[in-house]
C-alpha positions as CSV (number, residue, x, y, z in Angstrom):
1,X,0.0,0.0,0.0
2,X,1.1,3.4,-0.7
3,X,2.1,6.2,2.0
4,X,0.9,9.4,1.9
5,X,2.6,12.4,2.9
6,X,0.3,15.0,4.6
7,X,0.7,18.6,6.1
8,X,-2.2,20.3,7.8
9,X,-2.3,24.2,6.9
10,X,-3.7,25.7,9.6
11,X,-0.5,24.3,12.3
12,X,1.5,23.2,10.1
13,X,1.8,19.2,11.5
14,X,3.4,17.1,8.8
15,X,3.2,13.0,9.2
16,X,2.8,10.2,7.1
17,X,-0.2,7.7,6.6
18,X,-0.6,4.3,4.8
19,X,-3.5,4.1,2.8
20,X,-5.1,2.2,0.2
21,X,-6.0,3.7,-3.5
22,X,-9.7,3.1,-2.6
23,X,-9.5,5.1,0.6
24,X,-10.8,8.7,0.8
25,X,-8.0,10.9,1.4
26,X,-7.7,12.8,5.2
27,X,-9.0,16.0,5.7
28,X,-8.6,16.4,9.6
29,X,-5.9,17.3,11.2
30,X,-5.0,14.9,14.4
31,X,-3.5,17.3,16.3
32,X,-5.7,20.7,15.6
33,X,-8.5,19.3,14.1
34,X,-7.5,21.6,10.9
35,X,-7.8,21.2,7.0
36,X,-5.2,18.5,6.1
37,X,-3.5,18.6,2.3
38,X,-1.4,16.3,0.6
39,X,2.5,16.9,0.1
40,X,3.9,15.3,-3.0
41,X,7.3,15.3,-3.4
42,X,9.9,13.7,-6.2
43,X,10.1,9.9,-6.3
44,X,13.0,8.0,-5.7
45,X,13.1,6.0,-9.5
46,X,15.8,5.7,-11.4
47,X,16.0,3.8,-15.0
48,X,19.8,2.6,-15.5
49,X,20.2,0.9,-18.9
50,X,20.0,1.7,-22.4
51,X,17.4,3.0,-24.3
52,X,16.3,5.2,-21.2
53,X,17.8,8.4,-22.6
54,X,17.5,10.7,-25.5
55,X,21.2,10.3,-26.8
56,X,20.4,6.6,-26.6
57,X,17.5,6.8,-29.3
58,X,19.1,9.3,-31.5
59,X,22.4,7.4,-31.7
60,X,20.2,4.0,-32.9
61,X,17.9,6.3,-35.2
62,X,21.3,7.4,-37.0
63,X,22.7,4.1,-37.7
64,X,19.7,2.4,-38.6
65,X,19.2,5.4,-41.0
66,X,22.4,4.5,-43.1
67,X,21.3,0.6,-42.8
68,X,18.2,2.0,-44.4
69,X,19.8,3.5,-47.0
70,X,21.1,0.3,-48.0
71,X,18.2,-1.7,-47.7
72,X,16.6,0.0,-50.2
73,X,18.8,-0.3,-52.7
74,X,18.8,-3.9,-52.2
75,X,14.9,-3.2,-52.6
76,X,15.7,-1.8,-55.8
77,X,17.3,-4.9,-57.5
78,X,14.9,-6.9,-56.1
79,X,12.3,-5.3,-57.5
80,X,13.9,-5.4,-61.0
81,X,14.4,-9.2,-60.4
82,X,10.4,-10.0,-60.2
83,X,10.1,-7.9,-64.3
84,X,11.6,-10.9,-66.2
85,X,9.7,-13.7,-64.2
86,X,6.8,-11.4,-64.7
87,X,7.5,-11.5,-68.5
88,X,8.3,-15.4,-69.0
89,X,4.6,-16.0,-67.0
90,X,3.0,-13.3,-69.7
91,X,4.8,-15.3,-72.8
92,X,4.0,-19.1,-71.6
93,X,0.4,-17.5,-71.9
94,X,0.4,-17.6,-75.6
């Protein structure tokens, strides 16, 4: 279950509280009786690895730009080789 960081504004009693995501949030404060509000603060995740970062994607995007390059010139003379097959199949028609 998640904890929940509170702060009530009217004394100014922080503390923390385990709740479930299908429990209402607190609004009372338990010392004052006051309007509690949630704190939220930055979460401690980090992503180690590749493909988590910018440079990561623009260095594969570069290189797989030049293997494209080549690809479709293999494309190319693949295409021309489907012509005389498609020629032979037109003349065994006759």
């Amino acid at each position: 279950m998640p904890t929940y960081a509170y702060a009530c504004t009217d004394c100014g009693h922080a503390f923390d509280a385990v709740q479930s995501f299908s429990e209402a949030s607190l609004t009372d404060c338990p010392s004052c009786d006051g309007r509690l509000r949630k704190q939220y603060g930055s979460i401690g995740v980090t992503f180690n690895g590749s493909g988590f970062y910018r440079t990561d994607s623009r260095a594969t995007t570069s290189s797989s730009a030049s293997t494209g390059g080549s690809s479709s010139d293999g494309a190319s003379s693949s295409s021309a080789t489907p012509s005389p097959a498609t020629a032979g199949a037109a003349s065994s028609g006759d």
